[in-house]
N, C-alpha and C positions, 0 to 999 in steps of 0.2 A: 876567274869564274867563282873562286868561293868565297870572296867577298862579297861578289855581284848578289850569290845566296844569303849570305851573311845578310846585308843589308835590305834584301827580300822578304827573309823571316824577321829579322829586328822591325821592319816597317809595318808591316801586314801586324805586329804583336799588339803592336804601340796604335796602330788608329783602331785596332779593334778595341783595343782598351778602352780607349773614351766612351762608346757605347754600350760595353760591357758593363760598365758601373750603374747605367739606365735599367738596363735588362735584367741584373742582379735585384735589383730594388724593387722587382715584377718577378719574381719567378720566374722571369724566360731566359732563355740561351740565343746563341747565334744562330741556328736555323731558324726560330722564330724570324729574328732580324733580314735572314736572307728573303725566307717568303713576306716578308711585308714590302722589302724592297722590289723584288717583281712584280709581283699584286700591284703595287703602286706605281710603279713605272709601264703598266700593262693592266689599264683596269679590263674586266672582263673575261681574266685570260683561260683560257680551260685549264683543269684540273691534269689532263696529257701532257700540256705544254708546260705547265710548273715545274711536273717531275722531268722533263726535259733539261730544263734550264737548269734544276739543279744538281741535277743528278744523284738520284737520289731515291730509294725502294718507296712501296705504295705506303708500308707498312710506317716508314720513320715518317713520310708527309703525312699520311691519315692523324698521326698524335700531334703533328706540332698545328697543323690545319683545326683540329679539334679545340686545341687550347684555344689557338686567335677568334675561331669562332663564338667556343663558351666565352670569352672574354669581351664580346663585341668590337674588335678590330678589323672580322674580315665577316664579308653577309654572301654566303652560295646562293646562287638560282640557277634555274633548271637551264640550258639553251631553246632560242627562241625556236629553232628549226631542228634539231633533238633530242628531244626530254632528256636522256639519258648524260646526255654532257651538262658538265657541272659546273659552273661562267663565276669567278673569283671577283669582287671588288673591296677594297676597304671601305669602312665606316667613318665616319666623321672623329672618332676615338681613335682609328686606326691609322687615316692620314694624321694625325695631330701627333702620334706616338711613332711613326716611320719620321717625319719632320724634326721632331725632336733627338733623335738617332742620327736623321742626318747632319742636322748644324753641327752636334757632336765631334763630328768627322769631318766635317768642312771648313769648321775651324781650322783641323791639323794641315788640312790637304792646301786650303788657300794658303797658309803662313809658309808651307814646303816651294808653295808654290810662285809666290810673289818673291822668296827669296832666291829662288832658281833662276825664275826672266823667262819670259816667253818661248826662245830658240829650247832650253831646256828641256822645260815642257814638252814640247813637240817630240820632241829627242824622245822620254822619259814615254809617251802615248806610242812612238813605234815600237819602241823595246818592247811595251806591253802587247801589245798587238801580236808584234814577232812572237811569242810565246805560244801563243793561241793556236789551235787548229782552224784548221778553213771554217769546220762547221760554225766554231764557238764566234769567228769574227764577222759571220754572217748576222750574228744576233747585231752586233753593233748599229744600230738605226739608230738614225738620230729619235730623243723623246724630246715629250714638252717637257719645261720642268714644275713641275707641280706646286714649287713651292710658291713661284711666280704667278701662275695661273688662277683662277678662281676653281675651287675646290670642285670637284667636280659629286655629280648625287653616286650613293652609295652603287650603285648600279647605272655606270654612263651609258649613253648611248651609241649605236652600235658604228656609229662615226667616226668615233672619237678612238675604238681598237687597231690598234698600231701596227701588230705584228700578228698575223695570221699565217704565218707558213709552217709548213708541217717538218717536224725535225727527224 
């Protein structure tokens, strides 16, 4: 089992690494990186449900939310049926800069991962899974994946939001 950690922390180090060197080069950090990957994986998402997913006070999302905003990577609007709820999507700067972050890391991930073989893999997705609590494997929905997809407007339509349940 402390290898299994061993090789948990050594992994988690090394792919953060790669987009770490992006992020340095921008004055941003890894929170930034996680809210762009939600935001993106979940255009629209309310500002409740961010701090949900990431767990994480109002006070540390309002700064890193601030930046990506001043920075035009992520554009807030009000809810359609709301006002008060605050609906997250990225910018065209924003997908291009989460995109870039991801190949980063999917580099490391496919080269672990075409060297492992598919049974692996599988293997390698239950362990992760097992880790999780009920709540956290309930997020697991399948997405589109965006990089595939045509880029969707800064603000998609209301269609197109994935994951609507309350955490």
């Amino acid at each position: 089992m402390r290898l299994a950690q061993d090789l948990f922390f050594f992994a988690y180090r090394d792919l953060t690494a790669a987009a770490d060197a992006i992020l340095s080069e921008l004055g941003l950090g890894r929170a930034h990186h996680r809210a762009l990957h939600f935001i993106g994986r979940r255009p629209d998402i309310a500002v409740n449900e961010l701090l949900s997913l990431l767990g994480i006070t109002k006070q540390s999302l309002a700064r890193v939310l601030g930046e990506l905003v001043t920075r035009h990577y992520v554009v807030v609007v009000q809810g359609p049926r709301d006002r008060r709820q605050r609906l997250l999507s990225l910018t065209d700067a924003g997908h291009d800069l989460e995109r870039r972050l991801f190949e980063r890391q999917r580099e490391r991930m496919l080269a672990a991962y075409r060297d492992a073989g598919g049974p692996a893999v599988e293997g390698f997705r239950r362990v992760m899974r097992g880790m999780m609590d009920e709540q956290t494997r309930s997020l697991l929905e399948p997405q589109p994946d965006l990089a595939r997809s045509a880029r969707p407007a800064a603000r998609a339509p209301a269609a197109s939001v994935l994951l609507r349940r309350p955490l």
